[in-house]
C-alpha distance (Angstrom), angle and dihedral (degrees) to the residues before:
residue distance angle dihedral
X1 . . .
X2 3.69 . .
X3 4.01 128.3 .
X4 3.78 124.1 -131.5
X5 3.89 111.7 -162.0
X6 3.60 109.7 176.0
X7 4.08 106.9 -177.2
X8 4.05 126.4 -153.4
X9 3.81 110.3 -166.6
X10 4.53 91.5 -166.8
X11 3.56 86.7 -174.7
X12 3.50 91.3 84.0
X13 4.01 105.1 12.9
X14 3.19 112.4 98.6
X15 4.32 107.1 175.9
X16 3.68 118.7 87.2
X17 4.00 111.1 -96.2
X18 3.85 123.9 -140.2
X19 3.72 122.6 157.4
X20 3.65 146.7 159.6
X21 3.88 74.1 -134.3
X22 4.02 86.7 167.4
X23 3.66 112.5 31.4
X24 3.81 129.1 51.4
X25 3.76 94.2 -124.0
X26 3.97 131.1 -58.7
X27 3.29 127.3 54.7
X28 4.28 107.3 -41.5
X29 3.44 145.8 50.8
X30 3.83 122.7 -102.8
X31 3.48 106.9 -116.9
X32 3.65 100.3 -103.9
X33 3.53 128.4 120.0
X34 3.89 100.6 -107.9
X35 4.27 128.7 -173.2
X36 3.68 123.7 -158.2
X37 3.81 113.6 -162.7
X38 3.82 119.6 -160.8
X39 3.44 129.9 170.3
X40 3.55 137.1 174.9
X41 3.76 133.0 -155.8
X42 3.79 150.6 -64.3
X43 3.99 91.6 -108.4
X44 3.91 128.9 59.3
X45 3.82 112.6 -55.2
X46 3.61 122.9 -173.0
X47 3.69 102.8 -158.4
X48 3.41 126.0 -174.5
X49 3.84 134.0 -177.1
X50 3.79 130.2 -165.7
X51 4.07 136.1 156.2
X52 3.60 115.1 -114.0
X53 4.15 119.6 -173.3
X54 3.87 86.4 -19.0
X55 3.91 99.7 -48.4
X56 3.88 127.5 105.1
X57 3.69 113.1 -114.4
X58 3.96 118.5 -159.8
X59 4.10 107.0 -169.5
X60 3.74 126.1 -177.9
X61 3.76 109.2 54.1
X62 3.72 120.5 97.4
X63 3.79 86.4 -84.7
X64 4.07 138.9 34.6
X65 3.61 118.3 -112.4
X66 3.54 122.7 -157.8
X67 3.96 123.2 178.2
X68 3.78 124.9 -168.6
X69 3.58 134.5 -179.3
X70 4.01 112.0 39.9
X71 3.81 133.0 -171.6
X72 3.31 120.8 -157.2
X73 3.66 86.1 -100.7
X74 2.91 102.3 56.6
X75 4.00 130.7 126.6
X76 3.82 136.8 -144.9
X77 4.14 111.1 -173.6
X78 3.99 104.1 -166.9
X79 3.93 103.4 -179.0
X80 3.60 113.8 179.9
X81 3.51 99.4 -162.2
X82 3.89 133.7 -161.4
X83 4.01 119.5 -7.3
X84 3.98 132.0 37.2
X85 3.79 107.5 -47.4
X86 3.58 137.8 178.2
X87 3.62 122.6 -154.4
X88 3.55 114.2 -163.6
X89 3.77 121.1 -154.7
X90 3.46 111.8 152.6
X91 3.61 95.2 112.4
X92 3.52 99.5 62.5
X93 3.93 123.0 94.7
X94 4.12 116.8 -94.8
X95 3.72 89.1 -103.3
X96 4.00 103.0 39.3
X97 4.21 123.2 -117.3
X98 3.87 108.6 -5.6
């Protein structure tokens, strides 16, 4: 079993990101254990996360990330880096992404 781990460094990516980062189109994943790496910056983020018709939403970087497509397997990495964040994830469901 392979890994996929497609990185986003926001502190200096600017365009918005949205991405059936896991699956290869449609409606699932594709089996594969797959890592998404986000981090923010050296300042004060407020980062917040939320799932919106099925997909995880991650607000309040420079740019929007939204993932689609999970496995079970499946990995989010949210690193808030240097400085006094906040990383808000009160809207997400008990046990993360379905």
């Amino acid at each position: 079993m392979s890994t996929d781990t497609p990185g986003f460094s926001l502190a200096v990516t600017r365009s918005r990101r949205r991405g059936t980062l896991f699956g290869r189109g449609g409606s699932g994943g594709d089996g594969q254990s797959d890592v998404v790496i986000i981090e923010g910056t050296s300042g004060d983020d407020v980062i917040r996360l939320s799932m919106q018709n099925g997909a995880l939403v991650i607000d309040g970087l420079a740019s929007r990330i939204v993932i689609e497509n999970f496995d079970p397997t499946d990995q989010i990495r949210l690193m808030g880096l240097g400085g006094n964040d906040v990383i808000d994830a009160s809207m997400m469901p008990a046990n993360g992404p379905p």
